[in-house]
C-alpha positions as CSV (number, residue, x, y, z in Angstrom):
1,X,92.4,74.0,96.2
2,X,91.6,72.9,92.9
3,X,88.2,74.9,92.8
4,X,89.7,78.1,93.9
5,X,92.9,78.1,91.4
6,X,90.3,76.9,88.5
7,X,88.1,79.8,89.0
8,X,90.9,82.0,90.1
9,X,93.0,81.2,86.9
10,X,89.4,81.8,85.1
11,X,88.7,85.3,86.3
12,X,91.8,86.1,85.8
13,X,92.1,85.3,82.2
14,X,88.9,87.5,82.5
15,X,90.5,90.4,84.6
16,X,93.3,90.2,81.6
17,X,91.1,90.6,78.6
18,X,89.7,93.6,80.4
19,X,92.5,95.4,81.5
20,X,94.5,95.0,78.1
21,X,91.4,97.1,77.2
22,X,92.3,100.0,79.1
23,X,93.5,102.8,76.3
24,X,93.8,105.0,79.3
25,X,96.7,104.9,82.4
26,X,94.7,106.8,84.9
27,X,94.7,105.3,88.2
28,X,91.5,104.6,89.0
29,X,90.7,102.6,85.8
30,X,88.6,99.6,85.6
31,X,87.2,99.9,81.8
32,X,85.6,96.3,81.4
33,X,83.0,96.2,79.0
34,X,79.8,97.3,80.6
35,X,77.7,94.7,79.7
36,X,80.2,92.2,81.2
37,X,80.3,93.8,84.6
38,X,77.7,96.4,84.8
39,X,74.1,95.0,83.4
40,X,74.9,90.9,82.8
41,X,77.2,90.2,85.4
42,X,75.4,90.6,88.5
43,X,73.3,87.7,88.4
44,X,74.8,84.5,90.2
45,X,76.7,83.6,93.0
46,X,78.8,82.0,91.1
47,X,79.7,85.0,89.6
48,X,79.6,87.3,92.7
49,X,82.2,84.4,93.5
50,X,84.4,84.6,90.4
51,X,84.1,88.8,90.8
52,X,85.7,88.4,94.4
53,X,88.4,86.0,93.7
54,X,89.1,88.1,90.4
55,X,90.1,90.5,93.2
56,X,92.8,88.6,94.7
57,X,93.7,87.4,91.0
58,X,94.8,90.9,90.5
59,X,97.3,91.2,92.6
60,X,98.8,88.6,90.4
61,X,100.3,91.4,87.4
62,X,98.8,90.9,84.1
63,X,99.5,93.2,80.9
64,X,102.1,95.5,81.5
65,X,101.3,95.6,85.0
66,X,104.3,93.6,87.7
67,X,102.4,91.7,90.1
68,X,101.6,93.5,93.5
69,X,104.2,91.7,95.2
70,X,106.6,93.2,92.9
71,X,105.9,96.4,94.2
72,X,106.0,95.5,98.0
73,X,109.0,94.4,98.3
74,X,110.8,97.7,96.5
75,X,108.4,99.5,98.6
76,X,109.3,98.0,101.6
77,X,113.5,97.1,101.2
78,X,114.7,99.8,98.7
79,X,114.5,102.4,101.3
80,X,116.3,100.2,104.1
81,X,119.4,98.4,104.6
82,X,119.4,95.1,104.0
83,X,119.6,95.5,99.5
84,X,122.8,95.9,97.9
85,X,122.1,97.3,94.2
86,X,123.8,94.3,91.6
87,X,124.5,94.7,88.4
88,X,120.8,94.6,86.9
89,X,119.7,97.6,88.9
90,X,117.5,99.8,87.0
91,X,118.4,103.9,87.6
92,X,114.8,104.5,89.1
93,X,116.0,101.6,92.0
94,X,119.1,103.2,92.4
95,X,117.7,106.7,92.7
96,X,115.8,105.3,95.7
97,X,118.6,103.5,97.1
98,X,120.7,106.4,96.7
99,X,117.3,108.6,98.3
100,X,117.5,111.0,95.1
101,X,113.9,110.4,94.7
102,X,112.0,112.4,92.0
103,X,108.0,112.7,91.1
104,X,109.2,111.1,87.6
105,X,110.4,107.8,89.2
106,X,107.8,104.8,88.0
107,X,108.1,103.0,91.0
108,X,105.6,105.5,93.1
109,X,103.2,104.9,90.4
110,X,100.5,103.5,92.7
111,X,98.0,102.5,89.6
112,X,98.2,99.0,90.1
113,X,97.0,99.2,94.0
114,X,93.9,101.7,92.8
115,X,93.0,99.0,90.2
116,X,92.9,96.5,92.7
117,X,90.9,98.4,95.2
118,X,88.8,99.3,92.7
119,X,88.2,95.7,91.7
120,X,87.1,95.7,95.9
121,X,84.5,98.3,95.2
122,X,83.4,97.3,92.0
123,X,82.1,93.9,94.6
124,X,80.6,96.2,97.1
125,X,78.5,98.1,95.0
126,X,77.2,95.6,93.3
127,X,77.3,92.1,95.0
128,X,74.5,93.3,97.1
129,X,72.1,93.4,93.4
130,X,72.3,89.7,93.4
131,X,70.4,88.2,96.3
132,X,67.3,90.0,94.4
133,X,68.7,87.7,91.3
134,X,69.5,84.7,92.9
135,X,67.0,83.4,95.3
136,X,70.0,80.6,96.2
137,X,72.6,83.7,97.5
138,X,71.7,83.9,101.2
139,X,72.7,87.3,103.3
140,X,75.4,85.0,105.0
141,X,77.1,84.2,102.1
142,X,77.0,87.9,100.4
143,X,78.6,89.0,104.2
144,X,81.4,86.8,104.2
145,X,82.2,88.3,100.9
146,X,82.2,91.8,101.5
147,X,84.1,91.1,104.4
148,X,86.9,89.6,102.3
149,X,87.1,92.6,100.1
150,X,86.7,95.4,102.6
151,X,89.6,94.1,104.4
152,X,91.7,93.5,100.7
153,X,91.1,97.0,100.6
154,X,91.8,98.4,103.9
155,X,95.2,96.3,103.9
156,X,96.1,98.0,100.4
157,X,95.4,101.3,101.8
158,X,97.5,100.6,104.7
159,X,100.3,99.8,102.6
160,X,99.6,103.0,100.1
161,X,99.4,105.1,103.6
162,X,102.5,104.1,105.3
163,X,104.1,104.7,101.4
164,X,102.8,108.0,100.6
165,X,101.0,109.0,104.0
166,X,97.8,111.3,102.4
167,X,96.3,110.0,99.5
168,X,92.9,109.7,97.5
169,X,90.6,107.9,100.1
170,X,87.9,106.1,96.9
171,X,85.1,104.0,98.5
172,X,83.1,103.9,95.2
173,X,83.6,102.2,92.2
174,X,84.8,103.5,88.9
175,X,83.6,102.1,85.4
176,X,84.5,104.5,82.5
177,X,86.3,107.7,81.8
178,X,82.6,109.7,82.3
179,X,82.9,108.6,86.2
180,X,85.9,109.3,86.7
181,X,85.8,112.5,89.7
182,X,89.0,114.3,90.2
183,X,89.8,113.7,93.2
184,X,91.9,115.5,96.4
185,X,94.0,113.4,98.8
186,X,92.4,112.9,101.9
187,X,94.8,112.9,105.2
188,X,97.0,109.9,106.7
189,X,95.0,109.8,109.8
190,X,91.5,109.8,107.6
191,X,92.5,106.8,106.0
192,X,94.0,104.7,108.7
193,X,90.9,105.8,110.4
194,X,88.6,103.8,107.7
195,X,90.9,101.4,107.6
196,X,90.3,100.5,111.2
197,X,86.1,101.2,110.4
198,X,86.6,98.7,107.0
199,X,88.2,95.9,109.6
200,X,86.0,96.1,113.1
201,X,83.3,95.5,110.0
202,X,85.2,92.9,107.9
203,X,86.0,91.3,111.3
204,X,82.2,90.5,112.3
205,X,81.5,89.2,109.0
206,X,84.6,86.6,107.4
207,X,84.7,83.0,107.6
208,X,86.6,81.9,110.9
209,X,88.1,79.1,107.6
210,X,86.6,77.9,104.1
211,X,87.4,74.0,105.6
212,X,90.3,74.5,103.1
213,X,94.0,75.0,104.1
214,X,94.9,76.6,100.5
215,X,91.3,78.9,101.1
216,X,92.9,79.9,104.5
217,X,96.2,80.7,103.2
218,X,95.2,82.4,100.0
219,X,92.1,84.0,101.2
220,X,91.0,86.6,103.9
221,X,89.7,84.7,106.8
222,X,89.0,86.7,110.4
223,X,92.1,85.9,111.5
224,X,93.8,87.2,108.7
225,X,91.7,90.4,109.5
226,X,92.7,90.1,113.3
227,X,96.6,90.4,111.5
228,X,96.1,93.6,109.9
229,X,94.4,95.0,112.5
230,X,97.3,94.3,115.1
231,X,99.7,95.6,112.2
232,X,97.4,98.9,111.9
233,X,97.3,99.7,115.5
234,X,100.9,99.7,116.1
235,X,101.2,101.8,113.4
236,X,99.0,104.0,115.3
237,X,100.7,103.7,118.7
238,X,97.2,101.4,119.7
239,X,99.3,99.2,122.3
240,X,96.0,97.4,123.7
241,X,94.5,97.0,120.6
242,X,97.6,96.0,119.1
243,X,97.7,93.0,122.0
244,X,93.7,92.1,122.0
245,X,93.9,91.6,118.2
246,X,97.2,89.5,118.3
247,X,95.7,87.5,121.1
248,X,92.8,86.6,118.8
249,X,94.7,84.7,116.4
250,X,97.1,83.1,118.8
251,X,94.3,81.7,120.9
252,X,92.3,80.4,118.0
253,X,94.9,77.5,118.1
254,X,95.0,77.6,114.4
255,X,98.3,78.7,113.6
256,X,102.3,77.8,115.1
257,X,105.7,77.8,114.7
258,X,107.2,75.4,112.2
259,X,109.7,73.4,114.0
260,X,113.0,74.9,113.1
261,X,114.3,71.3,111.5
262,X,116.0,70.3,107.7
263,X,112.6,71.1,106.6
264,X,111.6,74.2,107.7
265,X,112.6,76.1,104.9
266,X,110.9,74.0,102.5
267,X,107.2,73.6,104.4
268,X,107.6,77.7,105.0
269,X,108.9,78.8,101.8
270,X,108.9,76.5,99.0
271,X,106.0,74.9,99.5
272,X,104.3,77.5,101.0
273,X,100.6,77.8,103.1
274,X,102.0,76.1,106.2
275,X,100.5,75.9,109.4
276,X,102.6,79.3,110.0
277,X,101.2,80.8,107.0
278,X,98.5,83.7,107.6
279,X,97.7,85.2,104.4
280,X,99.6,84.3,101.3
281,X,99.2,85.6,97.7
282,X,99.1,82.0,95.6
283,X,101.6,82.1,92.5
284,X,101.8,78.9,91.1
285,X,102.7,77.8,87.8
286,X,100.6,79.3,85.8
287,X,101.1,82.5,87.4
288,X,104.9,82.9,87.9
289,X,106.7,85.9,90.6
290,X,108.6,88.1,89.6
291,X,111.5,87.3,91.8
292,X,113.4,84.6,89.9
293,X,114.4,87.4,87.1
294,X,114.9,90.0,90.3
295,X,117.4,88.0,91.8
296,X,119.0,85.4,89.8
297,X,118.9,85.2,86.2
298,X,120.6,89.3,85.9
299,X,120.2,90.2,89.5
300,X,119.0,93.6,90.3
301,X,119.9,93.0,94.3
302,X,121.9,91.5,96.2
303,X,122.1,91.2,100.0
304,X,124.3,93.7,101.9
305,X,126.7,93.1,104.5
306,X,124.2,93.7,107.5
307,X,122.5,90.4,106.3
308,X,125.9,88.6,105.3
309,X,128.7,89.8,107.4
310,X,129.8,87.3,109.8
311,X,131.4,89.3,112.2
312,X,128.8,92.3,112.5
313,X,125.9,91.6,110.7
314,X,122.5,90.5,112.0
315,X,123.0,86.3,112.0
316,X,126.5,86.0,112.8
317,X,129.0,83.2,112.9
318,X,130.0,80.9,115.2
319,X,133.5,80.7,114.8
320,X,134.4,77.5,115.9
321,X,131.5,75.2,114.5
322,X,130.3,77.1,111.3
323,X,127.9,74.3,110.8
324,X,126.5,76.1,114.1
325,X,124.1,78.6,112.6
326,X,120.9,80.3,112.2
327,X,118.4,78.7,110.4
328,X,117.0,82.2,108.7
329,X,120.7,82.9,107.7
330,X,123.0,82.0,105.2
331,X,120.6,78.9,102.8
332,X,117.5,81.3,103.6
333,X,117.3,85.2,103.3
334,X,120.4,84.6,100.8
335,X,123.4,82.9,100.0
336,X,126.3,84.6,101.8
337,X,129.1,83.8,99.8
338,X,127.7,85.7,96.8
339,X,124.4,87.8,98.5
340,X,122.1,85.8,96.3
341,X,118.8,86.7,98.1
342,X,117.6,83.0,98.5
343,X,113.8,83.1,99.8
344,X,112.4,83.1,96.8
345,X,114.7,81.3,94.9
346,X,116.5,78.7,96.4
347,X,114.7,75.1,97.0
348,X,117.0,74.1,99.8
349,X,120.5,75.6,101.6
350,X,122.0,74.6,98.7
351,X,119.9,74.1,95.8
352,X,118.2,76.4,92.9
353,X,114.9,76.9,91.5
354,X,114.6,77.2,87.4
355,X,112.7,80.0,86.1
356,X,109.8,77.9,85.5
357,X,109.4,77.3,89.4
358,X,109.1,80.6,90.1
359,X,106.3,80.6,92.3
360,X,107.1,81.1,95.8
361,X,104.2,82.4,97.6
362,X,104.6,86.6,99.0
363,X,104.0,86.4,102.8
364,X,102.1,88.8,103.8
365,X,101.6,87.9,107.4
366,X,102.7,84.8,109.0
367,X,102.4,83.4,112.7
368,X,106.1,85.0,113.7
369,X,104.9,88.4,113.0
370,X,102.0,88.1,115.5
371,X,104.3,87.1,118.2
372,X,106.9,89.6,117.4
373,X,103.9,92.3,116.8
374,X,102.5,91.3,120.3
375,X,106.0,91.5,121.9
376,X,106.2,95.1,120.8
377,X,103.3,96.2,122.1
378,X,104.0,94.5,125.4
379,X,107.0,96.4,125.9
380,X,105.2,99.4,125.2
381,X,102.5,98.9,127.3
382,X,105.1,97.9,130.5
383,X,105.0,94.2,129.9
384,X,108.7,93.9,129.3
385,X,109.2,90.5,130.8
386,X,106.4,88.9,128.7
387,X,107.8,90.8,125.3
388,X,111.4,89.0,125.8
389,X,109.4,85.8,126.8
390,X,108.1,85.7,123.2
391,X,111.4,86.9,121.4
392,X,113.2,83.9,123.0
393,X,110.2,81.8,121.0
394,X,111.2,82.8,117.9
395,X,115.0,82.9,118.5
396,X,114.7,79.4,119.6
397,X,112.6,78.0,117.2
398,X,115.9,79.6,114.9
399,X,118.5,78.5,116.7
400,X,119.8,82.2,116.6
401,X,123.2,82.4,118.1
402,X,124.2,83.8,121.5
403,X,126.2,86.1,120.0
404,X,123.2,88.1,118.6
405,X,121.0,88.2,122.1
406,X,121.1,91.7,123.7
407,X,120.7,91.4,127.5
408,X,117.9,93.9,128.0
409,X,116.4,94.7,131.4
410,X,112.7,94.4,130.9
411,X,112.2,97.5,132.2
412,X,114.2,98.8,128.8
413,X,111.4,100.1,126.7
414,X,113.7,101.3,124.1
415,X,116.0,98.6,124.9
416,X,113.8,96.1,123.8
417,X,112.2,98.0,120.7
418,X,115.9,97.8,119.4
419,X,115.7,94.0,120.3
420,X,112.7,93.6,118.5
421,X,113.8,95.6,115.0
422,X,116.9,93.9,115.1
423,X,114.9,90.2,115.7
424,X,112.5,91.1,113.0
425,X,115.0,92.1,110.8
426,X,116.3,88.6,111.1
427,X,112.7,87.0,110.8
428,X,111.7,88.7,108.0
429,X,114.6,89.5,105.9
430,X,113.4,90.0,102.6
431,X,109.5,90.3,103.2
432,X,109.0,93.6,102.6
433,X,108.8,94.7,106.1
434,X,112.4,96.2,106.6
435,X,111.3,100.5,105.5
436,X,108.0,100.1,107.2
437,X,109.8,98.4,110.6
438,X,112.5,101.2,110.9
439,X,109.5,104.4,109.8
440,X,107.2,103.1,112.8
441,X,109.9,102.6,115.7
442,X,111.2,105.9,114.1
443,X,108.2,108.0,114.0
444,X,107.1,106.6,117.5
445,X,106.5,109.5,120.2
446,X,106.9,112.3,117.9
447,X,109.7,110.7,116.0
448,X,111.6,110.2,119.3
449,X,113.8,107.5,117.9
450,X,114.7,109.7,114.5
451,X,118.2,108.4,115.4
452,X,117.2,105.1,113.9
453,X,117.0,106.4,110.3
454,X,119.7,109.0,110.3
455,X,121.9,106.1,111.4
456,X,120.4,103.8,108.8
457,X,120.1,105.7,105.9
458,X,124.2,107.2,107.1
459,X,125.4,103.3,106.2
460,X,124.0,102.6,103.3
461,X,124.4,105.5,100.7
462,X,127.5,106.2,99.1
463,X,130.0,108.4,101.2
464,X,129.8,111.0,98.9
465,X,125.8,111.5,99.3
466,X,125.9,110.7,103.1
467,X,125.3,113.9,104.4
468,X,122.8,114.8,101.7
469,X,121.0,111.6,103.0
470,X,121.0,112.5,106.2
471,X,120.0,116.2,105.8
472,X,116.9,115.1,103.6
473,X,115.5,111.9,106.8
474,X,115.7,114.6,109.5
475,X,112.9,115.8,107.6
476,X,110.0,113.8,108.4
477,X,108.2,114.5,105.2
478,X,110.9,112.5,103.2
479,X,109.9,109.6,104.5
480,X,107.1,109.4,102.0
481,X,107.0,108.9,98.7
482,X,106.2,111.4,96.1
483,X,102.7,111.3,94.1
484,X,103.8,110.2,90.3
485,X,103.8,112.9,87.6
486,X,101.8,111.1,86.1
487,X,99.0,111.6,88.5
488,X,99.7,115.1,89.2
489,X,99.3,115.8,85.4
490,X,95.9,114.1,85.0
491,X,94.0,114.7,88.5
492,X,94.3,118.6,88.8
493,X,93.2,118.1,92.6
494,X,95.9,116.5,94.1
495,X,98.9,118.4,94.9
496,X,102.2,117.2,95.6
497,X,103.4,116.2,98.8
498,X,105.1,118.7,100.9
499,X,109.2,117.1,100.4
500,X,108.4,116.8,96.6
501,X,107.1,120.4,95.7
């Protein structure tokens, strides 16, 4: 571990010094000093090695920029139902909460994403240069590297495509202000199509492990690959593929369950990079989250009553022995007396972090979501009794309580879809999963379940904007973000997207 954070720390001090230099917002900057990157760099491995973890160091923050994270989790809650706005909201969150979503709102700037894929390209255009520098850098070696950064980047496209659906599609690397090409948005169904090309390829080539549990968890290994890819295809109604890639990581026998004991909250979420862990990003103390000052110290959120409610909401009470509970409830995706969201935060059921500590790891894919990714694609691929054999693993492993099981005939396709959202809400409360879980069961078959957003979207505005709300989701292209101003202002090619114009 120590290796990795030293040199990670390292290049991102590096990454820092560089991107304070930027004089110029446009999102496909990467103004380092060309005789840093362009001419002297390229020599070494040990600099092709520093360039790729300087990749994952950026999605880290630095400067003005909040870290990645930051931006996943609004991305992927604000638009949802499990976020109650608290009394540090800023109006751009509340805008989106309240789905009064404007091209001005900062929080669709997608400049720190570009800057990271560009990071991606700036190592596959020119990693390659070294193995004619440094007779030591085998083919091997340069592969496994490429790998890890063509799937960074497809996995940050798949999040700017399920955000924003068309958008600039850059595969080349940008150094200055003179490269810099205007550029048009290519379609959804471009992108998610080189996503899939960047994966099958990243797939052949990353390490099955670095022989390093904190490499595995912080870095892109083939099964982290086989995660996105099994994410990607359900996105894209792929039911066998979806199945074939999950399958790959369950049967490498390298990841599990945590046993759902006093310390399951710690290993999974404190601690972090347990043997459930998939792909993490690594804060750590010199690095801090975001989160601490999001949800404690003037909390901009706080969890609603589907998460807290004992009577109706998704964990539930037992009535009669309240020390009878879920495991992922009340001490874990928040505090229910007060709707402090606790994930990130809390130490124990009971206990804080301080500021300093504020370095939970952001889960980006973790051995639940495969099973619960594979269960969805069994029941849409008729496999309805194997889909609610792997439900009851994760509800057991929780001790969820009988009161939140749906009796669902196998045969129930929809039936168990609502089984699953309502299970993975529960799972993954707080992960930045909740908008993106409720778009693709609602977008399925020709948006065949729209019901699931108008109903959503119905409970959580204000009564006054309800039907407003609901007007705007039956029209599919809401469910997108708008392209920033900003953008629009600078890059005279792209245009608007259709809900925004």
């Amino acid at each position: 571990m120590q290796l990795f954070k030293n040199s990670r720390i390292k290049f991102l001090s590096l990454l820092l010094m560089l991107v304070s230099a930027v004089s110029c917002n446009k999102f496909l900057d990467l103004k380092p000093e060309d005789g840093i990157i362009r001419q002297n760099f390229w020599k070494t491995k040990e600099q092709v090695a520093a360039a790729v973890n300087g990749c994952y160091a950026s999605l880290l923050g630095g400067g003005s920029d909040a870290p990645i994270p930051e931006y996943l989790f609004l991305w992927g809650e604000l638009r949802a139902d499990m976020l109650t706005p608290s009394v540090g909201v800023a109006s751009n969150e509340l805008d989106i909460i309240n789905t009064n979503i404007l091209e001005t709102n900062s929080i669709t700037n997608w400049r720190s994403i570009y800057r990271t894929i560009n990071y991606c390209n700036t190592v596959l255009d020119f990693a390659p240069d070294v193995l004619k520098n440094d007779q030591t850098f085998t083919r091997q070696a340069l592969d496994a590297y490429l790998g890890e950064v063509k799937a960074l980047r497809a996995l940050l496209y798949f999040y700017l495509v399920r955000s924003f659906r068309d958008v600039p599609l850059v595969l080349k690397s940008t150094s200055s202000d003179d490269q810099l090409q205007q550029l048009s948005k290519s379609t959804g169904a471009d992108v998610l199509n080189q996503i899939v090309k960047d994966l099958s390829e990243a797939e052949v080539t990353t390490p099955l492990t670095f022989n390093n549990n904190d490499f595995d968890k912080g870095r892109i290994t083939r099964y982290t690959v086989n995660a996105i890819q099994a994410d990607v295809y359900l996105w894209m109604e792929k039911y066998p593929e979806a199945i074939a890639a999950c399958d790959k990581v369950i049967n490498s026998g390298k990841y599990g369950l945590l046993a759902g004991n006093s310390s399951w909250f710690a290993r999974l979420f404190v601690n972090g990079n347990s043997n459930e862990g998939i792909f993490e990003v690594q804060f750590d103390d010199q690095k801090l989250n975001s989160f601490y000052t999001m949800f404690r110290s003037r909390p901009r959120f706080v969890a609603s009553g589907l998460v807290t409610d004992p009577d109706v909401g998704i964990y539930q009470a037992d009535i009669i022995d309240p020390t009878h509970k879920d495991i992922r409830g009340d001490g874990a995706a928040a505090r229910f007396a007060d709707g402090l969201i606790w994930k990130y935060i809390g130490v124990d059921n009971d206990n804080l972090r301080t500021a300093e500590a504020s370095f939970a790891h952001w889960i980006v894919y973790r051995y639940a979501d495969i099973l619960l990714m594979k269960a969805e694609a069994l029941a849409l691929t008729g496999k309805g009794q194997d889909a609610l054999d792997l439900i009851n693993r994760i509800r057991q492993r929780a001790n969820a309580l009988p009161s939140t099981e749906q009796s669902v005939d196998p045969g129930d396709t929809e039936g168990l879809c609502d089984y699953i959202l309502a299970e993975r809400a529960r799972e993954f409360a707080f992960e930045g999963k909740r908008w993106y879980d409720l778009l693709r069961h609602a977008k399925r078959n020709n948006y065949k379940r729209l019901d699931i957003l108008l109903n959503m979207v119905s409970s959580t505005v204000p009564g006054n904007l309800q039907q407003s709300a609901i007007a705007k989701f039956k029209d599919p292209n809401s469910h997108y973000f708008p392209i920033y101003q900003y953008e629009l202002q600078t890059d005279k090619n792209l245009v608007q997207n259709p809900f925004y114009k």
